[in-house]
GUMIPA-256141 format. One record per residue (C-alpha): residue number from 0; residue in one letter; x, y, z. Coordinates in steps of 0.25 Angstrom, whole numbers, plus 2048, in hexadecimal, padded with zeros to 3 digits. Last residue first. Layout:
NUM  A  X  Y  Z
...
This chain:
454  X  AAE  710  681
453  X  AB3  71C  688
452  X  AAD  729  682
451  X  AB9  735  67E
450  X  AB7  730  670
449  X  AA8  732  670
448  X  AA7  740  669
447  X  AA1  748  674
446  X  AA2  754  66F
445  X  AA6  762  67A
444  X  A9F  76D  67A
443  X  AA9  779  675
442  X  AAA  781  680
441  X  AA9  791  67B
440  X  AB5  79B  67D
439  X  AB0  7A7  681
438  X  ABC  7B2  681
437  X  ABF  7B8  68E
436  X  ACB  7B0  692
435  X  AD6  7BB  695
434  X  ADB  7B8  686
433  X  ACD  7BC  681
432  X  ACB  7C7  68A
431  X  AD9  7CD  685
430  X  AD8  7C8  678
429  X  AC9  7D1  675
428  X  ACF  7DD  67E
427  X  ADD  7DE  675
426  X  AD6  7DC  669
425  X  ACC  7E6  66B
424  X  AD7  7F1  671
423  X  AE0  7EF  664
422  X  AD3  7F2  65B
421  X  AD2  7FE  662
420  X  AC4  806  65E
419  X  ABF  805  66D
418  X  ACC  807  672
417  X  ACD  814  66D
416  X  AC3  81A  678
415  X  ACE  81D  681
414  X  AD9  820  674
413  X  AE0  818  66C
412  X  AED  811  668
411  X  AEB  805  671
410  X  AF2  7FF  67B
409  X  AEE  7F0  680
408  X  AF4  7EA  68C
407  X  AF6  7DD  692
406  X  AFA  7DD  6A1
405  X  B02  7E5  6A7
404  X  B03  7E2  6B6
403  X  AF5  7E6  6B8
402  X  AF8  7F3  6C0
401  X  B02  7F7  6B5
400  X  AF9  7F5  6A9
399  X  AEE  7FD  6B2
398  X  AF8  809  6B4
397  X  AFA  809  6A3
396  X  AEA  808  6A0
395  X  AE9  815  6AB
394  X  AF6  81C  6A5
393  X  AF1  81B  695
392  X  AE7  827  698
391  X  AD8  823  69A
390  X  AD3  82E  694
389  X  ADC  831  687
388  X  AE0  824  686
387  X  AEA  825  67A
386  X  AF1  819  67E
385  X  AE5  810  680
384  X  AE4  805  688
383  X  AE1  7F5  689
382  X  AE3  7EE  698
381  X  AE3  7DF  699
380  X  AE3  7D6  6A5
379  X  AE1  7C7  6A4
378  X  AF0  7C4  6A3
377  X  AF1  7C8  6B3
376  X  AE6  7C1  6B8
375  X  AD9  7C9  6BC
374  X  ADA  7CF  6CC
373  X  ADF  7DB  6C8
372  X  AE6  7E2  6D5
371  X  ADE  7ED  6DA
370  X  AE2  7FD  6DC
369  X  AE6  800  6CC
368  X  AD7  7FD  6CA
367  X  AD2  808  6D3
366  X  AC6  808  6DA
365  X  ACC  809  6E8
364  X  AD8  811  6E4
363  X  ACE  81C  6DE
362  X  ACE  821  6EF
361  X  ADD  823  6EE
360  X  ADE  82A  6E0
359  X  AD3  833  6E4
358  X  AD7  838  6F1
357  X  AE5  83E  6EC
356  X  AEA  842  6DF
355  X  ADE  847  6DA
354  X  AD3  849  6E6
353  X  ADC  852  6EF
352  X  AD4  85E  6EC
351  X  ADF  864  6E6
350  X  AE0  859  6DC
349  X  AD2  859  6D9
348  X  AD3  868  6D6
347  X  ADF  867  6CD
346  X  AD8  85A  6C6
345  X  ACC  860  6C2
344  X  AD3  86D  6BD
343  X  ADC  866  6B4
342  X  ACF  860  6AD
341  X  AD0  851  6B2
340  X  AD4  845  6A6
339  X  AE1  83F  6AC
338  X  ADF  843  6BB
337  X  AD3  83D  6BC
336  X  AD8  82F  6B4
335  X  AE4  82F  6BD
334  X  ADC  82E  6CB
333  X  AD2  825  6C3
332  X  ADD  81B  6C0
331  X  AD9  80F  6B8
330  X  AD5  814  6AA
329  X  AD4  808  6A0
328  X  AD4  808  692
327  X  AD0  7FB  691
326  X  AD2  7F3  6A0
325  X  ACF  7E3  69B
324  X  ACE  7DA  6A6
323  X  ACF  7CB  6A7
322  X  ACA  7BD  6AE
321  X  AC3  7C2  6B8
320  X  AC3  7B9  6C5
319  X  AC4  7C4  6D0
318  X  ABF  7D1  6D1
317  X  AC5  7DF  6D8
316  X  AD4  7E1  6CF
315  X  ACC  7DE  6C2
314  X  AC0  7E8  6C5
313  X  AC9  7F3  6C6
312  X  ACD  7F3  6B8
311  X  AC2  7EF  6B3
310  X  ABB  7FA  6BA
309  X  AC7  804  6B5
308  X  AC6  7FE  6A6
307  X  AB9  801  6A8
306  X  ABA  810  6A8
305  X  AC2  80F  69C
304  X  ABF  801  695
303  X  ABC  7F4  69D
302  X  ABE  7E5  69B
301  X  ABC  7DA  6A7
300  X  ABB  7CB  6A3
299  X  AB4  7BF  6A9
298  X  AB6  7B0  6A6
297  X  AAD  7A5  6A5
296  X  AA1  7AB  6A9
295  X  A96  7A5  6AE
294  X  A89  7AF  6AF
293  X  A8D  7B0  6BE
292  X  A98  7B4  6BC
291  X  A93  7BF  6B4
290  X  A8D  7C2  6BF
289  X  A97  7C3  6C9
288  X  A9E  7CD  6BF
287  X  A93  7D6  6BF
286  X  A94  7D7  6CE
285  X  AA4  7DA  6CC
284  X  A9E  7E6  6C1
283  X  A96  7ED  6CC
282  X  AA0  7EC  6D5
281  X  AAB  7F0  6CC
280  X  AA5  7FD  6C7
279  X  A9E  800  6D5
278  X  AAD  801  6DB
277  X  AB0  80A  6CE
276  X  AA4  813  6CE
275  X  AA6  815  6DD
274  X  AB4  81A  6DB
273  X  AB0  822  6D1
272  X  AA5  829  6D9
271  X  AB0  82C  6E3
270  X  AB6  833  6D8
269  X  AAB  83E  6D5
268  X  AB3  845  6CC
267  X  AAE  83B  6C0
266  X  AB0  82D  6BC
265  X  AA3  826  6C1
264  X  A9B  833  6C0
263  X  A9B  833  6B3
262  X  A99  826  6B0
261  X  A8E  826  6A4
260  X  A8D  834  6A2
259  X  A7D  83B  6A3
258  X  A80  838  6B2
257  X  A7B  82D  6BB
256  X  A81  822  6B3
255  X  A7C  812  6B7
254  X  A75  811  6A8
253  X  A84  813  6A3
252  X  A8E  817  6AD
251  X  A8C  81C  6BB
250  X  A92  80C  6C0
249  X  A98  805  6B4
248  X  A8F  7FC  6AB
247  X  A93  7EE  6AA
246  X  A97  7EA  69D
245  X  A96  7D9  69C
244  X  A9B  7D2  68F
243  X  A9A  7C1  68D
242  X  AA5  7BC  685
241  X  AA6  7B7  677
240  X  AB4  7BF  678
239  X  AB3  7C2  668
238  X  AA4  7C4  66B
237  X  AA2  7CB  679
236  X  AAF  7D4  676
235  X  AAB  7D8  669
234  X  A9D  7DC  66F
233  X  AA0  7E3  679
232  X  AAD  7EC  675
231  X  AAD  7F3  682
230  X  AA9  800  67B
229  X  AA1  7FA  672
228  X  A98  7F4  67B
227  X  A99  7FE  686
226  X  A93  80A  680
225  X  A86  804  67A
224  X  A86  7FD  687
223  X  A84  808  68F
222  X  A90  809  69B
221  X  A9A  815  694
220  X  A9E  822  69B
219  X  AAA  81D  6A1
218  X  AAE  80F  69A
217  X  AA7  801  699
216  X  AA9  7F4  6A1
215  X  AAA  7E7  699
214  X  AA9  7DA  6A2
213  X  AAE  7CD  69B
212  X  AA7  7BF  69C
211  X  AAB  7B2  698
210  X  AA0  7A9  693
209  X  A99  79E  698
208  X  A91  793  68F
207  X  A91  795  67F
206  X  A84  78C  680
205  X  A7B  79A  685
204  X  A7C  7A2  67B
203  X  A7A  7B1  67E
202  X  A88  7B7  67F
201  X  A89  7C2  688
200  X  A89  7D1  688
199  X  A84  7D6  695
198  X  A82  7E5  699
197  X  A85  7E8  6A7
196  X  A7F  7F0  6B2
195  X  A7D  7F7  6C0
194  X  A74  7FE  6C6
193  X  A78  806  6D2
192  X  A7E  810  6C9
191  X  A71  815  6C4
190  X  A6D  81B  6D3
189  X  A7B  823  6D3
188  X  A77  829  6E3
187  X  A82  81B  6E7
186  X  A8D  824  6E2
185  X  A89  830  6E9
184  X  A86  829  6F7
183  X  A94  822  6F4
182  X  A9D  82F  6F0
181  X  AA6  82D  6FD
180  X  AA5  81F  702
179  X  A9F  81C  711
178  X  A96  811  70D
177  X  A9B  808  702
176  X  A9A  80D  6F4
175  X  A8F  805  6EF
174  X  A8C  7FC  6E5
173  X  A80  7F1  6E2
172  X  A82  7F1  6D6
171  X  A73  7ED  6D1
170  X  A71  7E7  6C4
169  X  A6F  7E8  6B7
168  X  A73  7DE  6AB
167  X  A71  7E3  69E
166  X  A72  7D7  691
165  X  A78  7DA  685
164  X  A74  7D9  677
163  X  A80  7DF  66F
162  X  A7E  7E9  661
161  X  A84  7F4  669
160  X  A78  7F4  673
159  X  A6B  7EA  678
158  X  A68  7E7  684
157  X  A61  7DD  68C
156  X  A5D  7DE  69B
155  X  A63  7D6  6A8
154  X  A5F  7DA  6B5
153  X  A6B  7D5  6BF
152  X  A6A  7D1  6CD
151  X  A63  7C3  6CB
150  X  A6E  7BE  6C5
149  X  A78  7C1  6CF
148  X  A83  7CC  6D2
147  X  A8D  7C8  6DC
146  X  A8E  7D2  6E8
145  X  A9A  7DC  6E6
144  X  AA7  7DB  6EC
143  X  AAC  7E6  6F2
142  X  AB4  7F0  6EC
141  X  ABD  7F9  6F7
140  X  AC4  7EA  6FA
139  X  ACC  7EE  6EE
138  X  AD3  7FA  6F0
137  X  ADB  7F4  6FB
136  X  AE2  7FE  701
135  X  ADA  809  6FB
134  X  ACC  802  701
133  X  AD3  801  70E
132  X  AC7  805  716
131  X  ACF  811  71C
130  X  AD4  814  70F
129  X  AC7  815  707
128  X  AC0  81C  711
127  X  ACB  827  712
126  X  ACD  829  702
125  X  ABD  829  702
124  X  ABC  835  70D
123  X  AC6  83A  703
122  X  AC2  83A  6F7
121  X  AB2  83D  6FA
120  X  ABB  84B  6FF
119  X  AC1  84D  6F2
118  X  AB4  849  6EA
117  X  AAE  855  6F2
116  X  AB9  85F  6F1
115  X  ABA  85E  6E2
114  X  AAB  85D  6E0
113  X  AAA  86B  6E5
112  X  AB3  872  6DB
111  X  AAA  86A  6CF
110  X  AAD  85F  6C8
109  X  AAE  85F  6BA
108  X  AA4  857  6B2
107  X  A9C  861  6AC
106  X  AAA  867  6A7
105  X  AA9  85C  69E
104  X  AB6  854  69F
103  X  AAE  847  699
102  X  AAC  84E  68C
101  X  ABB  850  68A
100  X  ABF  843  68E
99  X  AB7  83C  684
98  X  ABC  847  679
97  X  ACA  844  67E
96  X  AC8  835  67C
95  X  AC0  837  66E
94  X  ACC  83F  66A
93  X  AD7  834  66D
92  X  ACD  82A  668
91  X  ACE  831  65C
90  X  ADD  833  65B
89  X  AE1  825  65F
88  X  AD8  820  651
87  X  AE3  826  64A
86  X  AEE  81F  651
85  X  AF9  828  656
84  X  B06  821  655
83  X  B0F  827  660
82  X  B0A  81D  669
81  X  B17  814  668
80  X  B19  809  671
79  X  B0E  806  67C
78  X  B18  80A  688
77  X  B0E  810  693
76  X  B0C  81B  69A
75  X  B0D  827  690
74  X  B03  822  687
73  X  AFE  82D  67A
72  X  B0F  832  67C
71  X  B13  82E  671
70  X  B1C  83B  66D
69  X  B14  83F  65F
68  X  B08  838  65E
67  X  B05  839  66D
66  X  B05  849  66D
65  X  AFF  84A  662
64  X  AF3  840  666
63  X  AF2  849  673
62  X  AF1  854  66E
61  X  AE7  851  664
60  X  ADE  84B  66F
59  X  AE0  857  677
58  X  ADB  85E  66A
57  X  ACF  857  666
56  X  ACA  856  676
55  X  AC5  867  674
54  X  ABB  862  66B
53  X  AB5  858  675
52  X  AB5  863  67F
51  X  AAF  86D  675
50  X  AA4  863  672
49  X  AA2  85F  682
48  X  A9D  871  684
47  X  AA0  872  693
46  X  AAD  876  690
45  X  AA9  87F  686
44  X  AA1  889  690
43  X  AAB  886  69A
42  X  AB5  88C  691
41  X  AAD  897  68E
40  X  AA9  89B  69D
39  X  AB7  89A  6A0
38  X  ABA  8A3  693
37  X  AB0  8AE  698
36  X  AB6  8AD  6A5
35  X  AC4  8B0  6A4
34  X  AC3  8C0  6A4
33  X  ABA  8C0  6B0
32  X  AC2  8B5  6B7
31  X  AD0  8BD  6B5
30  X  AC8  8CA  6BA
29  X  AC3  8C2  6C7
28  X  AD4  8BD  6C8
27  X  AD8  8CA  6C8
26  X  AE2  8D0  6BE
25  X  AED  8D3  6C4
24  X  AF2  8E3  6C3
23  X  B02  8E4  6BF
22  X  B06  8EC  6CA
21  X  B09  8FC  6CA
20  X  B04  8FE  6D7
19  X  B04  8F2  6DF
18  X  B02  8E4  6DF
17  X  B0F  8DC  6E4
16  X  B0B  8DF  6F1
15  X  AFE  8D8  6F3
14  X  B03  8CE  6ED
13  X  AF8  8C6  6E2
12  X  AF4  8BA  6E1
11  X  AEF  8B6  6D4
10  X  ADF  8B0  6D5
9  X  AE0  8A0  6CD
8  X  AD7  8A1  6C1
7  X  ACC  896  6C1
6  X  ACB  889  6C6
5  X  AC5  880  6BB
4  X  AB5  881  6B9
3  X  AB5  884  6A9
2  X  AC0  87A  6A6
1  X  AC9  87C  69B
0  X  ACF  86E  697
């Protein structure tokens, strides 16, 4: 990618000796920016313009289906047998991730030379505070446990979206960075934020009695119902499961957002904002799960997608008595993540500012799902993935795999957003919930037939 705000030609030096009479004159570095700038002021021109990025994801997207088609190199992580054969519907989703990617990579969203030695230096008072309290050590005891959420704290409305009546449930969070926490005061300036929120899907008669319950979590930029119900597969699951459906909203997404993006500054350059957004994640949803409780619940279940797969993730090493989790195309390590899709120019200069490769992965420890041990029984754990992950690469589902002690896995032929049309993914997340014992099974009053009465 060609950005309009990378470093610029590199002055040669020249020995004072070695130019004399009869030397090849050297063309100054002013004269070399002259001559370059009416294609810099171009290329930032079209970078700026989100069709010619989209347009310019068609032949990434190509080279990387050639390149896959003819040595099988789509995963190179993992052994999933043979991924020379190239499904067509692998080709779209291909595309659409690189078109996802490309939009996202605005050069909007870039951060500029100032920001660089200001998130480095928030990294390292919080690379300090974080040791010395022993949150690294330990990477759970930095999320506390939240207060239990009560009926009287939520404010229920109705909704309607996706052809599913739901219910909206709002209530405070109640988060805070603790005090002392690079990035708090500006976390806690998001006012939409402290709100948080969840969209109920139940079934409505009462003589079924209790039901098991499974939490779906969205994806980055996702969070409106319209969004979250097809892409967490609602109301199949809420049917063929006969479960209850809860879809919290993530902090800075959906009606919480602060920007015109849902999430944007949740995975951005700002990178203590991240780890804030992933503490609040699970607080917010571990209040959620108090309530659901509440509402007498057989069994409880985590699913999650992208971004959510993360909280899931996450979630399962810090609460106690779920009965499974579901990661779905999951990205687990935020260190790997930036380095994977930031412009060259980004990760240059965060590497030299000691953010790359050096404060950031420490600090991420403590929000990291790869740091806790999963608290949900072995056989209850399932992860599904794509091999042509063109956003979260195959390396992130493969390093979760390996912290959970392998459990039951699902590769697909697809792409990020190719879950949504797999009918292998559909199967696998119905049976997995089922066998973890998410599916309703109704008690069958019993008949008194009179042969059990003693005469």
């Amino acid at each position: 990618m060609t950005l309009g705000n990378g470093p610029g030609p590199v002055p040669r030096q020249v020995d004072a000796g070695a130019a004399g009479a009869g030397a090849t004159p050297i063309v100054s570095s002013s004269l070399l920016d002259r001559a370059l700038g009416p294609y810099r002021a171009a290329t930032r021109f079209l970078e700026r313009r989100a069709a010619v990025r989209v347009v310019r994801a068609v032949p990434r997207a190509w080279k990387f289906l050639r390149t896959s088609a003819l040595d099988g190199s789509v995963v190179d992580v993992v052994d999933v047998g043979d991924t020379r054969r190239v499904a067509p519907l692998l080709g779209v989703g291909v595309v659409a991730d690189e078109a996802f990617l490309a939009l996202a990579m605005a050069p909007s969203r870039f951060p500029r030379r100032s920001d660089y030695a200001r998130v480095g230096a928030e990294l390292v008072e919080a690379r300090e505070l974080f040791t010395s309290r022993g949150w690294l050590d330990d990477p759970a005891s930095y999320h506390r446990t939240p207060p239990p959420l009560g009926a009287d704290d939520v404010r229920p409305t109705r909704g309607w979206a996706m052809g599913l009546d739901y219910e909206r449930i709002a209530y405070a969070s109640g988060f805070s960075p603790r005090p002392g926490e690079p990035g708090a005061e500006r976390w806690m300036g998001f006012a939409p934020n402290r709100t948080a929120s969840a969209a109920i899907v139940r079934h409505r008669r009462e003589d079924d009695g209790p039901r098991p319950w499974l939490v779906c979590v969205h994806g980055f930029a996702m969070g409106y119902p319209f969004m979250d119900f097809p892409g967490l597969r609602t109301a199949r699951l809420h049917h063929a499961l006969g479960a209850n459906i809860a879809l919290p909203v993530l902090p800075l997404h959906g009606h919480r957002k602060v920007t015109r993006v849902s999430g944007e500054p949740f995975l951005s350059f700002d990178l203590m904002n991240t780890v804030h957004g992933f503490a609040q994640s699970v607080w917010d949803i571990r209040r959620l799960l108090s309530w659901i409780r509440g509402q007498g619940a057989t069994s409880i279940g985590l699913y999650g997608v992208s971004l959510g797969a993360y909280v899931v993730s996450l979630l399962a090493g810090l609460e106690s008595g779920l009965d499974a989790v579901v990661a779905g195309i999951p990205m687990v390590d935020l260190a790997a993540l930036f380095h994977e899709q930031s412009p060259l120019h980004v990760r240059a200069r965060a590497i030299e500012h000691n953010i790359i490769g050096g404060n950031a992965e420490a600090v991420i420890e403590a929000v990291s799902p790869l740091a806790v041990a999963p608290k949900v029984p072995a056989d209850r754990r399932f992860i599904f993935a794509g091999t042509g992950d063109r956003l979260a690469l195959p390396g992130h589902a493969t390093r979760l795999w390996e912290h959970w002690e392998h459990p039951q896995v699902s590769w697909y032929r697809g792409s990020h957003v190719g879950y949504l049309w797999s009918r292998q993914v559909a199967a696998f997340l119905e049976d997995s919930l089922a066998g973890a014992g998410l599916r309703y099974a109704p008690v069958t009053p019993r008949v008194d037939t009179g042969r059990e009465r003693v005469a």
